[in-house]
PyMOL Python script that loads the backbone (N, CA, C, O; Angstrom):
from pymol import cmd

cmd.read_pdbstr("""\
ATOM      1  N   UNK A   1      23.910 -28.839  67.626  1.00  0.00           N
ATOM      2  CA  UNK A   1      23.674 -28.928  69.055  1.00  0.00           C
ATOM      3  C   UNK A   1      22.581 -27.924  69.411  1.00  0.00           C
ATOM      4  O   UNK A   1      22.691 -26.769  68.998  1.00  0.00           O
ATOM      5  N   UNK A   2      21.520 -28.294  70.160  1.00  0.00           N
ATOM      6  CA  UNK A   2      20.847 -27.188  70.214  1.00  0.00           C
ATOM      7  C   UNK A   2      20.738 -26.527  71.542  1.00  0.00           C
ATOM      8  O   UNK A   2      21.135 -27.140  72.533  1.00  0.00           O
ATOM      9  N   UNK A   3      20.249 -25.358  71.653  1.00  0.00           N
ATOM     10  CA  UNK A   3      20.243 -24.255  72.634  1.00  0.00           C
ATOM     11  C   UNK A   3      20.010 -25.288  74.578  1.00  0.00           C
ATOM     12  O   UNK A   3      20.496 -25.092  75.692  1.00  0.00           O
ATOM     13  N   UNK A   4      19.377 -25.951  74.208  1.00  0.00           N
ATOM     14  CA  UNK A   4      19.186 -26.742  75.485  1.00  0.00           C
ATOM     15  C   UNK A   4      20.340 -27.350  76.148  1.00  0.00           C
ATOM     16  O   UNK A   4      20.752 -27.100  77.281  1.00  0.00           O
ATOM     17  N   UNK A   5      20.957 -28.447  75.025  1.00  0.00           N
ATOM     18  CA  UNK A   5      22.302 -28.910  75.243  1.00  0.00           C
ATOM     19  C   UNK A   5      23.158 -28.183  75.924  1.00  0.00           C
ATOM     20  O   UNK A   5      23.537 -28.654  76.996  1.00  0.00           O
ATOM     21  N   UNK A   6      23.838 -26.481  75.371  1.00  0.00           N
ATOM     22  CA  UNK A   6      24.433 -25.801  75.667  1.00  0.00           C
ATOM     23  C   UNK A   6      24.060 -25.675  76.604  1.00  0.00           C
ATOM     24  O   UNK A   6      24.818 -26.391  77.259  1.00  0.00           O
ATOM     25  N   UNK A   7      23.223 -25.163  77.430  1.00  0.00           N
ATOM     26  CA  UNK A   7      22.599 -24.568  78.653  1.00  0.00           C
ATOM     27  C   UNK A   7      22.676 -25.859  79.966  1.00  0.00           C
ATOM     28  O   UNK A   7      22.672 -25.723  81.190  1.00  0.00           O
ATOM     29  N   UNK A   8      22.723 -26.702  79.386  1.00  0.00           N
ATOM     30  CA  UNK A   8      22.681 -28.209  80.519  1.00  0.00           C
ATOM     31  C   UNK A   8      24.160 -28.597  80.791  1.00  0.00           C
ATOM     32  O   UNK A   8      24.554 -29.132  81.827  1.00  0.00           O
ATOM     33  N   UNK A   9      25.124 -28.168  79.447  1.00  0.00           N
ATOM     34  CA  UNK A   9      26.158 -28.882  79.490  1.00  0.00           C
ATOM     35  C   UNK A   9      26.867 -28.681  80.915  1.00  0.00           C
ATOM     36  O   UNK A   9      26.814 -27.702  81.659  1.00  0.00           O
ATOM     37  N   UNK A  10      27.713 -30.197  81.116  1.00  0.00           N
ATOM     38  CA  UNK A  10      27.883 -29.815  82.659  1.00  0.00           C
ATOM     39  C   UNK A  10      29.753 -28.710  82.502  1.00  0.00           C
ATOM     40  O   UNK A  10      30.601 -28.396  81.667  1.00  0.00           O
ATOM     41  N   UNK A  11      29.473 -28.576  83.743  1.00  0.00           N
ATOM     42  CA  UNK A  11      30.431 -27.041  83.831  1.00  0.00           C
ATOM     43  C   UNK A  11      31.669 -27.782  84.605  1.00  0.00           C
ATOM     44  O   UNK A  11      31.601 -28.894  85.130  1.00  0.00           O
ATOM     45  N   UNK A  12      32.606 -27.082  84.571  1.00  0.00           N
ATOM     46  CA  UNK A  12      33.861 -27.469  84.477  1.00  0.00           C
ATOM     47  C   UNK A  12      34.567 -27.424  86.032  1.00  0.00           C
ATOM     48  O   UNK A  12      34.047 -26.606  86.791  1.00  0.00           O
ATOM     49  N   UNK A  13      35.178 -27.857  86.326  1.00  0.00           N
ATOM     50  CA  UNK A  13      36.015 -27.820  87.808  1.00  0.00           C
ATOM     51  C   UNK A  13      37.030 -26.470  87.499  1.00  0.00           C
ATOM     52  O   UNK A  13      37.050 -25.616  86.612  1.00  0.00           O
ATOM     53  N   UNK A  14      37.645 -26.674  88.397  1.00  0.00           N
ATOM     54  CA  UNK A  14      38.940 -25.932  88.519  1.00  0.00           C
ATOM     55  C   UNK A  14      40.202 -26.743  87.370  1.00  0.00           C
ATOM     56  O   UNK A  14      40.772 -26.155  86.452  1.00  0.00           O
ATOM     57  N   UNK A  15      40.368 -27.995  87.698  1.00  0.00           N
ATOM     58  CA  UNK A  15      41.156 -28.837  86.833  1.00  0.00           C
ATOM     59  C   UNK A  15      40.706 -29.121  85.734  1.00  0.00           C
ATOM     60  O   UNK A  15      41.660 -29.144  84.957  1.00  0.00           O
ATOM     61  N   UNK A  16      39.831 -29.343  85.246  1.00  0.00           N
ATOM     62  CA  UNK A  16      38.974 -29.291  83.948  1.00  0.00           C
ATOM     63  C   UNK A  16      39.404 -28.269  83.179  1.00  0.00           C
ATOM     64  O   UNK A  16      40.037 -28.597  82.175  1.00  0.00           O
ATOM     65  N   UNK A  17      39.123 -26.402  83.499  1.00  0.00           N
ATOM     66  CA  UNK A  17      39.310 -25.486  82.865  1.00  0.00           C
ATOM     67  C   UNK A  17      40.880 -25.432  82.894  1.00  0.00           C
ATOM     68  O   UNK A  17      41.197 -25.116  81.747  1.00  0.00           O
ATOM     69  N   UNK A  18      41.823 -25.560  83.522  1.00  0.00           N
ATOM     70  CA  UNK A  18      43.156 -25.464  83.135  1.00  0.00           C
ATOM     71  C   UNK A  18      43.097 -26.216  82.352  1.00  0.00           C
ATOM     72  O   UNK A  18      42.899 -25.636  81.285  1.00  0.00           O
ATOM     73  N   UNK A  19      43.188 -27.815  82.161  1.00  0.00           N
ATOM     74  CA  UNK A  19      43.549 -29.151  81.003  1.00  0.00           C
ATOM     75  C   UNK A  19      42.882 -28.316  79.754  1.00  0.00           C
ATOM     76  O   UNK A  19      43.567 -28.369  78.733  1.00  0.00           O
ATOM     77  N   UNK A  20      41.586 -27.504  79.645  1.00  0.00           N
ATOM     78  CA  UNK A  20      41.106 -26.967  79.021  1.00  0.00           C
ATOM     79  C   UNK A  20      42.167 -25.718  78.164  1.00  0.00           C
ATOM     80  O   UNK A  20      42.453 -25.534  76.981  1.00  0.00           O
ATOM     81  N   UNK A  21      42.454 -25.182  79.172  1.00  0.00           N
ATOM     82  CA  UNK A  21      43.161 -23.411  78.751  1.00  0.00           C
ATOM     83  C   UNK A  21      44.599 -23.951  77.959  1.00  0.00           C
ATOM     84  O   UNK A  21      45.100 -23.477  76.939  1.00  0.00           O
ATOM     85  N   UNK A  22      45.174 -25.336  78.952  1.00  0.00           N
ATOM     86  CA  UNK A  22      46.495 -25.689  78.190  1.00  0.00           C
ATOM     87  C   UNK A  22      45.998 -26.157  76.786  1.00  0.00           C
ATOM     88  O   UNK A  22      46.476 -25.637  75.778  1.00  0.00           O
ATOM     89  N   UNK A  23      45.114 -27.062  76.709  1.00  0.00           N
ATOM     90  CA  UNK A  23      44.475 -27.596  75.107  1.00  0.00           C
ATOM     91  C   UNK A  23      44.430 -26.044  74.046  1.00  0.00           C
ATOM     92  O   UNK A  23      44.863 -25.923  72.900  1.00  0.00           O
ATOM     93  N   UNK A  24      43.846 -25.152  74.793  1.00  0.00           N
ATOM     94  CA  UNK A  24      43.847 -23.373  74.081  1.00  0.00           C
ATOM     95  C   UNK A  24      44.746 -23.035  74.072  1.00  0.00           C
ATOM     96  O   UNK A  24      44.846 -21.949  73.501  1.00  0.00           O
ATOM     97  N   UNK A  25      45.657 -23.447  74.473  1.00  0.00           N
ATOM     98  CA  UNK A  25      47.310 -22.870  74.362  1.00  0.00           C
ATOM     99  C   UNK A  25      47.922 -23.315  73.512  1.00  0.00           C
ATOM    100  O   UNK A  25      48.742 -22.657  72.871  1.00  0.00           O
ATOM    101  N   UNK A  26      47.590 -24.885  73.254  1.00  0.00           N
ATOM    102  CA  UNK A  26      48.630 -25.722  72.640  1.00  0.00           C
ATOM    103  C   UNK A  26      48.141 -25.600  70.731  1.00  0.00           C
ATOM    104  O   UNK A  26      48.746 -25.988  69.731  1.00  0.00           O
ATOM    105  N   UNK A  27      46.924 -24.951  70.882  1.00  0.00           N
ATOM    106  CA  UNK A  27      46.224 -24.946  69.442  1.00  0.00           C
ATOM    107  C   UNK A  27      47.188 -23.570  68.804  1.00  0.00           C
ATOM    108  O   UNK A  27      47.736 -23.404  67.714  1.00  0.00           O
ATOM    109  N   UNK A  28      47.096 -22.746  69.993  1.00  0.00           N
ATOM    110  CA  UNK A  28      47.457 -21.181  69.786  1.00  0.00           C
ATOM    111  C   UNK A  28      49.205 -21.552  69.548  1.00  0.00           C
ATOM    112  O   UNK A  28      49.822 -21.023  68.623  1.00  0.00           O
ATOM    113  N   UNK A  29      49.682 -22.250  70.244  1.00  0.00           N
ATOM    114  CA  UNK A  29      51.280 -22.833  69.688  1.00  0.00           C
ATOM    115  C   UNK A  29      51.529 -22.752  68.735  1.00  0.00           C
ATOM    116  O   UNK A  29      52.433 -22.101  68.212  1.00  0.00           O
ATOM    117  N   UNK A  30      50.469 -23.662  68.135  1.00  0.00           N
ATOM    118  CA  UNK A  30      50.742 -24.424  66.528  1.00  0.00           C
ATOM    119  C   UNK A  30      50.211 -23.218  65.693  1.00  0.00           C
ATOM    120  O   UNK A  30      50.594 -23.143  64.525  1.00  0.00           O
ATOM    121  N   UNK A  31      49.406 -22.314  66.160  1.00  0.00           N
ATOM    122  CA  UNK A  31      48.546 -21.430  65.134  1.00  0.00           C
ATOM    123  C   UNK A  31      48.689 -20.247  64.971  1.00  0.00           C
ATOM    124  O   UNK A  31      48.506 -19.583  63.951  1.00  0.00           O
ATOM    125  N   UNK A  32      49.143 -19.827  66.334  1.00  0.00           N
ATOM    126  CA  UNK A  32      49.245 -18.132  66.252  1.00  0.00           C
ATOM    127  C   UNK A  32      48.234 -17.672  66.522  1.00  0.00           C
ATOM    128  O   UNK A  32      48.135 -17.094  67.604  1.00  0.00           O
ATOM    129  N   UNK A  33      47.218 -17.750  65.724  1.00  0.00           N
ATOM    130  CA  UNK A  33      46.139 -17.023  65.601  1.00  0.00           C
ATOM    131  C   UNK A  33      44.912 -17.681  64.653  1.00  0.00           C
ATOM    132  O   UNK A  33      44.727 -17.850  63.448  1.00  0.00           O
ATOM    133  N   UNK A  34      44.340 -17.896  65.632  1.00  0.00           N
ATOM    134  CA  UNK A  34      42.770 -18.695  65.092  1.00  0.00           C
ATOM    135  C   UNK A  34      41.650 -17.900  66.179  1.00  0.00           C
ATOM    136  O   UNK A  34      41.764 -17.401  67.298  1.00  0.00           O
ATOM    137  N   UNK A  35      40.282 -18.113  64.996  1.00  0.00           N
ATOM    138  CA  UNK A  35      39.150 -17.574  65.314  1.00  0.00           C
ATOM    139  C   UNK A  35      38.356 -18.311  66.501  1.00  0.00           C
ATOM    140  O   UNK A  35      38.749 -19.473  66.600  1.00  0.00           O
ATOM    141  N   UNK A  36      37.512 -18.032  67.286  1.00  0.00           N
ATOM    142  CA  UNK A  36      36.859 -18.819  68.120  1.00  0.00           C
ATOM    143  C   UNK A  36      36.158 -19.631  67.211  1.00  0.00           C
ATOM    144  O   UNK A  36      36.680 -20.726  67.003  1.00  0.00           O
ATOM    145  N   UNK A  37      35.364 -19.441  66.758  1.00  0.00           N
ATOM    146  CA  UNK A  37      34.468 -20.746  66.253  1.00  0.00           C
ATOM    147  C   UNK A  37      35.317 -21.614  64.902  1.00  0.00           C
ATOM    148  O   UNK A  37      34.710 -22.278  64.062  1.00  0.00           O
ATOM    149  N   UNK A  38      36.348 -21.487  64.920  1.00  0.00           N
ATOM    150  CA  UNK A  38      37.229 -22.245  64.524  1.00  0.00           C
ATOM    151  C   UNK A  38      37.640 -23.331  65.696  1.00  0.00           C
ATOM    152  O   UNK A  38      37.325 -24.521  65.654  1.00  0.00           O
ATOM    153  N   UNK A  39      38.441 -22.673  66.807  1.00  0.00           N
ATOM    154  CA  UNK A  39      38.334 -23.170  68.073  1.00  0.00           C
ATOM    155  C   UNK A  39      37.467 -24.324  68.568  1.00  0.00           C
ATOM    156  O   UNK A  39      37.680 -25.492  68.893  1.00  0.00           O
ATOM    157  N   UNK A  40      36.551 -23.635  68.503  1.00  0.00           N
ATOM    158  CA  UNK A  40      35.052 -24.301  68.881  1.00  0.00           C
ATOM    159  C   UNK A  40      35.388 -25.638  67.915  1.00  0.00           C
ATOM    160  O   UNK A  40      35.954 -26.568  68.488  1.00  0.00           O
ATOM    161  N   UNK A  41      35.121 -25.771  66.696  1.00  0.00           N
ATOM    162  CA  UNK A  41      35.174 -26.709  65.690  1.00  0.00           C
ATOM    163  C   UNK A  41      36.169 -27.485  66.193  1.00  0.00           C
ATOM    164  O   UNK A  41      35.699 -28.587  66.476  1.00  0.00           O
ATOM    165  N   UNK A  42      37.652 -27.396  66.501  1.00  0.00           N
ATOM    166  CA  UNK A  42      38.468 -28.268  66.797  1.00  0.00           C
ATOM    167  C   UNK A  42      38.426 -29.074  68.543  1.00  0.00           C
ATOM    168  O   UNK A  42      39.155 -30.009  68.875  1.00  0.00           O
ATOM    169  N   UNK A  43      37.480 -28.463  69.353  1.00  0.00           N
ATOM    170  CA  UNK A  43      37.310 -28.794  70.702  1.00  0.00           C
ATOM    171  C   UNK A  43      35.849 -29.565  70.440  1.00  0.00           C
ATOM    172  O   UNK A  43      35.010 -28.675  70.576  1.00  0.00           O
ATOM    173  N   UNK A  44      35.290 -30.595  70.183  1.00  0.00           N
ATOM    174  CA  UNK A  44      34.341 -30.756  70.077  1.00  0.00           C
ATOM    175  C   UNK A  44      33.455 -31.199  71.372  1.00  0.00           C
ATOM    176  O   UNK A  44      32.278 -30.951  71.633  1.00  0.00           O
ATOM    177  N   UNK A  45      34.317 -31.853  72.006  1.00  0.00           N
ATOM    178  CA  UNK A  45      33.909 -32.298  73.789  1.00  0.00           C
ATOM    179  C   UNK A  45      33.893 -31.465  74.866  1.00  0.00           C
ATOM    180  O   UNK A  45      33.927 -31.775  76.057  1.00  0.00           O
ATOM    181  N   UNK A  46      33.806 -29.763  74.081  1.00  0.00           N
ATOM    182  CA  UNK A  46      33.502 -29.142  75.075  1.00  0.00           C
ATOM    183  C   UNK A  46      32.153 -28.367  74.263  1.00  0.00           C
ATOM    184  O   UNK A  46      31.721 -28.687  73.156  1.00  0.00           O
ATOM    185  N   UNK A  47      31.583 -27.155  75.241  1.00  0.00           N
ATOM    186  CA  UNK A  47      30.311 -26.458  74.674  1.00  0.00           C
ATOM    187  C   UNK A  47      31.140 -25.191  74.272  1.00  0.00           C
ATOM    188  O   UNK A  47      32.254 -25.192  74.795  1.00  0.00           O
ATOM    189  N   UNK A  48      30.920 -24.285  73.603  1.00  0.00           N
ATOM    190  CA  UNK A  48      30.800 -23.166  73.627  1.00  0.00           C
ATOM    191  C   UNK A  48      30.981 -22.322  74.696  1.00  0.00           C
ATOM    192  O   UNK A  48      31.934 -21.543  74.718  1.00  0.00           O
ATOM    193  N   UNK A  49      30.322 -22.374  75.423  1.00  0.00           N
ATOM    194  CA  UNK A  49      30.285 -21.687  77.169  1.00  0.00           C
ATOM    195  C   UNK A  49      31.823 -22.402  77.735  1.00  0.00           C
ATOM    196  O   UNK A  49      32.610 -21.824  78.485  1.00  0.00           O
ATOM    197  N   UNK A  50      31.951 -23.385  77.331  1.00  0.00           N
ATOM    198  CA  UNK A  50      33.131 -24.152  78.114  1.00  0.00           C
ATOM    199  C   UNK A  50      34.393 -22.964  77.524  1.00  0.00           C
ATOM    200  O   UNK A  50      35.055 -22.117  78.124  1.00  0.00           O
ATOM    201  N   UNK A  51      34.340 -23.330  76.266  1.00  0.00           N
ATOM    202  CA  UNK A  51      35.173 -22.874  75.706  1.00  0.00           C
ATOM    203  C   UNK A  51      35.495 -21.549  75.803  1.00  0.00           C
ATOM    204  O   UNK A  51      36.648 -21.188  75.567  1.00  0.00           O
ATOM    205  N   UNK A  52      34.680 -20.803  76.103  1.00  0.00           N
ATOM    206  CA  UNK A  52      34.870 -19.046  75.614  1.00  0.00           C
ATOM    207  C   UNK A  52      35.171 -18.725  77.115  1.00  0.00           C
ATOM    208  O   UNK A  52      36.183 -18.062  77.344  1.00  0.00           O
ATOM    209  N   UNK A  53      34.188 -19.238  78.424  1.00  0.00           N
ATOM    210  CA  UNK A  53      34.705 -19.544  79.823  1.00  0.00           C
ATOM    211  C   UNK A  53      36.209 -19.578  79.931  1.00  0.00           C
ATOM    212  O   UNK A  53      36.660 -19.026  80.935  1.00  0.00           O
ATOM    213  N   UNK A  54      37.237 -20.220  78.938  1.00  0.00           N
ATOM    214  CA  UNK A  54      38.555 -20.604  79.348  1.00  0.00           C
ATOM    215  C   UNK A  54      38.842 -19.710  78.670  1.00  0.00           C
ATOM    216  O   UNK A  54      39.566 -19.003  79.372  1.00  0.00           O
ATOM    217  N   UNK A  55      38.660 -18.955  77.039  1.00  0.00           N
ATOM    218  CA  UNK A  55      39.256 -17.942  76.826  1.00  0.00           C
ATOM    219  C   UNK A  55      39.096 -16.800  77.455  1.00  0.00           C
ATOM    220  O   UNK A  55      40.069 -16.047  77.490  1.00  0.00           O
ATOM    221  N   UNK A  56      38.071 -16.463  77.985  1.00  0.00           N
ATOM    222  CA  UNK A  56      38.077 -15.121  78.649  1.00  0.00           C
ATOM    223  C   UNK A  56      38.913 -15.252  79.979  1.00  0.00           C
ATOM    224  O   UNK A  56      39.250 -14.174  80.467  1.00  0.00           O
ATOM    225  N   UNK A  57      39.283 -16.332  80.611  1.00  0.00           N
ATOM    226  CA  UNK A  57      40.268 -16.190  81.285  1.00  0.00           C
ATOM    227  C   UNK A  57      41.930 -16.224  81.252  1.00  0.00           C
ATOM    228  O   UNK A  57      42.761 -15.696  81.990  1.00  0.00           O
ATOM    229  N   UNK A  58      42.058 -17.064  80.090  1.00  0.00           N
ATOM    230  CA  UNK A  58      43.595 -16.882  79.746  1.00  0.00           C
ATOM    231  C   UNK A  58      43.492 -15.270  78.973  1.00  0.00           C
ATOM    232  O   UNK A  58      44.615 -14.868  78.669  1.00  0.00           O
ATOM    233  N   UNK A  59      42.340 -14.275  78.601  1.00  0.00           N
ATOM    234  CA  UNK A  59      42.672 -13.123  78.121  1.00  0.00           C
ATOM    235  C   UNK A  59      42.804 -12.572  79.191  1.00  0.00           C
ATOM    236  O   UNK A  59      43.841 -11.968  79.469  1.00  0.00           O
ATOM    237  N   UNK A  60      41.715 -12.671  80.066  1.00  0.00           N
ATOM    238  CA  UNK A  60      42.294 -11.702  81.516  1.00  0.00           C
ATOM    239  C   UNK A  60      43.247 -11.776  82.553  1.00  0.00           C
ATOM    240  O   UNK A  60      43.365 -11.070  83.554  1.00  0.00           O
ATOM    241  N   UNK A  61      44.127 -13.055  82.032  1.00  0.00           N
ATOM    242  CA  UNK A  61      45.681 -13.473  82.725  1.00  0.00           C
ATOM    243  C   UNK A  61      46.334 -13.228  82.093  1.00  0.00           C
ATOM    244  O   UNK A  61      47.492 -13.486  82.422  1.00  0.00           O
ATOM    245  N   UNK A  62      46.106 -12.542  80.696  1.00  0.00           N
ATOM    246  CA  UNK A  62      47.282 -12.106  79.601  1.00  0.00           C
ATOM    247  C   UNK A  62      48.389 -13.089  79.239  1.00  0.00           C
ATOM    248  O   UNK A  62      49.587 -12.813  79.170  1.00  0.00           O
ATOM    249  N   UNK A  63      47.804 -14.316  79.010  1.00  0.00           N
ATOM    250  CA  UNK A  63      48.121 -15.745  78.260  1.00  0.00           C
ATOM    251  C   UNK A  63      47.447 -15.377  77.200  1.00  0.00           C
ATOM    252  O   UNK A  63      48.587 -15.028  76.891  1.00  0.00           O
ATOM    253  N   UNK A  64      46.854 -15.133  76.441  1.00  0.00           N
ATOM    254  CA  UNK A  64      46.302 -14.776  75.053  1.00  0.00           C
ATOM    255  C   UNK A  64      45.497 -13.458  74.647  1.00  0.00           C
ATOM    256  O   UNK A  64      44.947 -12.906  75.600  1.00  0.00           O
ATOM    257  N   UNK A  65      45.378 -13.024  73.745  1.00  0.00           N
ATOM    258  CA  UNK A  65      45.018 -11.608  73.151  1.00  0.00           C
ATOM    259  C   UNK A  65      43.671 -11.846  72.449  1.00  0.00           C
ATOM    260  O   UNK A  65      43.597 -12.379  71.341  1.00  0.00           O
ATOM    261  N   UNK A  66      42.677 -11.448  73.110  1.00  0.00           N
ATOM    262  CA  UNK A  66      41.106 -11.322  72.266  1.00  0.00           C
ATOM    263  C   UNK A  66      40.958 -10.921  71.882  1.00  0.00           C
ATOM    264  O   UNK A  66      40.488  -9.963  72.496  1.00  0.00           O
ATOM    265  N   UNK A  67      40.967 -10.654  70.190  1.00  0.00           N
ATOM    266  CA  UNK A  67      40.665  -9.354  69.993  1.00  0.00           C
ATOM    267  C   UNK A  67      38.902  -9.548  69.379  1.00  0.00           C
ATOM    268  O   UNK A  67      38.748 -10.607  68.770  1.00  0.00           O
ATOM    269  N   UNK A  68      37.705  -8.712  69.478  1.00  0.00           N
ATOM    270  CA  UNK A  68      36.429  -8.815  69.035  1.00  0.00           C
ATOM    271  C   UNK A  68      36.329  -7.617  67.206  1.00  0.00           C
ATOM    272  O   UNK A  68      36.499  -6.417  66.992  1.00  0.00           O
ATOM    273  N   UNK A  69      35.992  -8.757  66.360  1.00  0.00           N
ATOM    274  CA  UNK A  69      35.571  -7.754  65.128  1.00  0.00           C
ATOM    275  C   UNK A  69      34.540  -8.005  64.722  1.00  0.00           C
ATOM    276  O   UNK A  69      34.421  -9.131  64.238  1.00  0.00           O
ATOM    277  N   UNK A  70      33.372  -7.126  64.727  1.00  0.00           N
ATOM    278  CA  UNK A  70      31.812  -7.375  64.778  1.00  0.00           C
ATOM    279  C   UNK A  70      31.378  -8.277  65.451  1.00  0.00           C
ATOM    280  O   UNK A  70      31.268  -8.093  66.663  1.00  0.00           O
ATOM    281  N   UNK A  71      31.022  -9.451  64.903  1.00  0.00           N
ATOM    282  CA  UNK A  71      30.120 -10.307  65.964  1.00  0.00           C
ATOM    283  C   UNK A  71      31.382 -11.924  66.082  1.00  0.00           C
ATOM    284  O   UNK A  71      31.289 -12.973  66.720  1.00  0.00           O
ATOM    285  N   UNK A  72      32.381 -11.422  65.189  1.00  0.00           N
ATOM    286  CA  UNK A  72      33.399 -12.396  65.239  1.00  0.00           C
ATOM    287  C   UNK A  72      34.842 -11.639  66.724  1.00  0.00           C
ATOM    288  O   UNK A  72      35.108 -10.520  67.164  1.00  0.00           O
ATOM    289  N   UNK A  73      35.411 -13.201  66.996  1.00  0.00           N
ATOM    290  CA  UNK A  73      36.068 -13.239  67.852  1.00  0.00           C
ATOM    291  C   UNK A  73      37.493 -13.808  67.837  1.00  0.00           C
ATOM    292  O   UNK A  73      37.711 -15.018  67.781  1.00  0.00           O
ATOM    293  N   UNK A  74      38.391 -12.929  67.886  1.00  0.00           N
ATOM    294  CA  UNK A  74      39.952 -13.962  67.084  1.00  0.00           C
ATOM    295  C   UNK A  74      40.501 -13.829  68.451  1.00  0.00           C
ATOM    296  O   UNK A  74      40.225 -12.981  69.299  1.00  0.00           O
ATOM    297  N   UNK A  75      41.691 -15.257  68.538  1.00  0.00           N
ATOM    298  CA  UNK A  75      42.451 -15.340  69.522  1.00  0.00           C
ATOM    299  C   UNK A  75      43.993 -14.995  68.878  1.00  0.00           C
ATOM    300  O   UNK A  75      44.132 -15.125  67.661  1.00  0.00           O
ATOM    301  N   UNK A  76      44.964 -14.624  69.576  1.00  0.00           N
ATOM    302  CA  UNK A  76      45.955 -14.206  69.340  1.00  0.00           C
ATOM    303  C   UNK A  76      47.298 -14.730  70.572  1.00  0.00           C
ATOM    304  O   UNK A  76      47.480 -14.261  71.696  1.00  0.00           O
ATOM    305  N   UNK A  77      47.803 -15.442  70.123  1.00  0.00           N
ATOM    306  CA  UNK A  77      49.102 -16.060  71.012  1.00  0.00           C
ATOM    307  C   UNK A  77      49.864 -15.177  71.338  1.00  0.00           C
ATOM    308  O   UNK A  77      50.055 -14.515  70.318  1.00  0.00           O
ATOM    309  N   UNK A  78      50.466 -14.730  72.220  1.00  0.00           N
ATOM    310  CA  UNK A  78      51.233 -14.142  73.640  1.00  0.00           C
ATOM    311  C   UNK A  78      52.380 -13.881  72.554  1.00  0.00           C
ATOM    312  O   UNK A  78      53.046 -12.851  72.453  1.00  0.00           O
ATOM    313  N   UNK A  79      52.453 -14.820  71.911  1.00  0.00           N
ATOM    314  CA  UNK A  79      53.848 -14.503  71.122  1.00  0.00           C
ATOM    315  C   UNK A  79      53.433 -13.880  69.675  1.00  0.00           C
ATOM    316  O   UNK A  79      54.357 -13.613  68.906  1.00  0.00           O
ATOM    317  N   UNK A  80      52.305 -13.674  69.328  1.00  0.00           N
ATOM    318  CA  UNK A  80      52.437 -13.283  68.303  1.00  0.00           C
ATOM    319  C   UNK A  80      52.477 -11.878  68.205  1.00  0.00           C
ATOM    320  O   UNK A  80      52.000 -11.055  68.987  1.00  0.00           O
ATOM    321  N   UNK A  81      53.372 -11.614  66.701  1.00  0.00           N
ATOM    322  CA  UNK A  81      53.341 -10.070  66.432  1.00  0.00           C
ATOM    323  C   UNK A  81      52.927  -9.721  65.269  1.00  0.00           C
ATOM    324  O   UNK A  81      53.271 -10.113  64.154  1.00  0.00           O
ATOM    325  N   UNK A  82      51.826  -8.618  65.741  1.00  0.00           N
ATOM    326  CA  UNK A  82      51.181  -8.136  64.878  1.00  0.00           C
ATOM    327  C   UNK A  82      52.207  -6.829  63.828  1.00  0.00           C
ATOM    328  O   UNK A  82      51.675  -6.237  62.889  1.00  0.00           O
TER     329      UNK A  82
END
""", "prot")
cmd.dss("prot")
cmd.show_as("cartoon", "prot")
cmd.util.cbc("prot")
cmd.orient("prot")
């Protein structure tokens, strides 16, 4: 996909990004703990921006745990214990 795509892709409603955050929830169910661009890989009908848009908000509602290691990005389920 290239840099243009991303930048055009159209942006999300209010109802969009929830159906979105529950789809990020329901992965994080089954997973525990998966990487964003893992993420990314399994959401293909959304962009990048879509995607990281909905995680940075279920992290700042404390529905999921971000954690950043170098230039990588892991998600972490509410229930999981480290």
């Amino acid at each position: 996909m290239s840099t243009h795509a991303l930048l055009d892709a159209p942006t999300l409603g209010r109802t969009e990004t929830e159906s979105l955050e529950a789809v990020i929830l329901g992965h994080l169910d089954e997973q525990a703990v998966i990487g964003l661009d893992a993420l990314v890989i399994l959401l293909p009908d959304y962009s990048w921006n879509q995607i990281f848009h909905a995680v940075d908000r279920l992290a700042r509602c404390g529905g999921i745990t971000l954690r950043r290691h170098r230039s990588e990005y892991t998600l972490f389920s509410a229930h999981f214990v480290a």
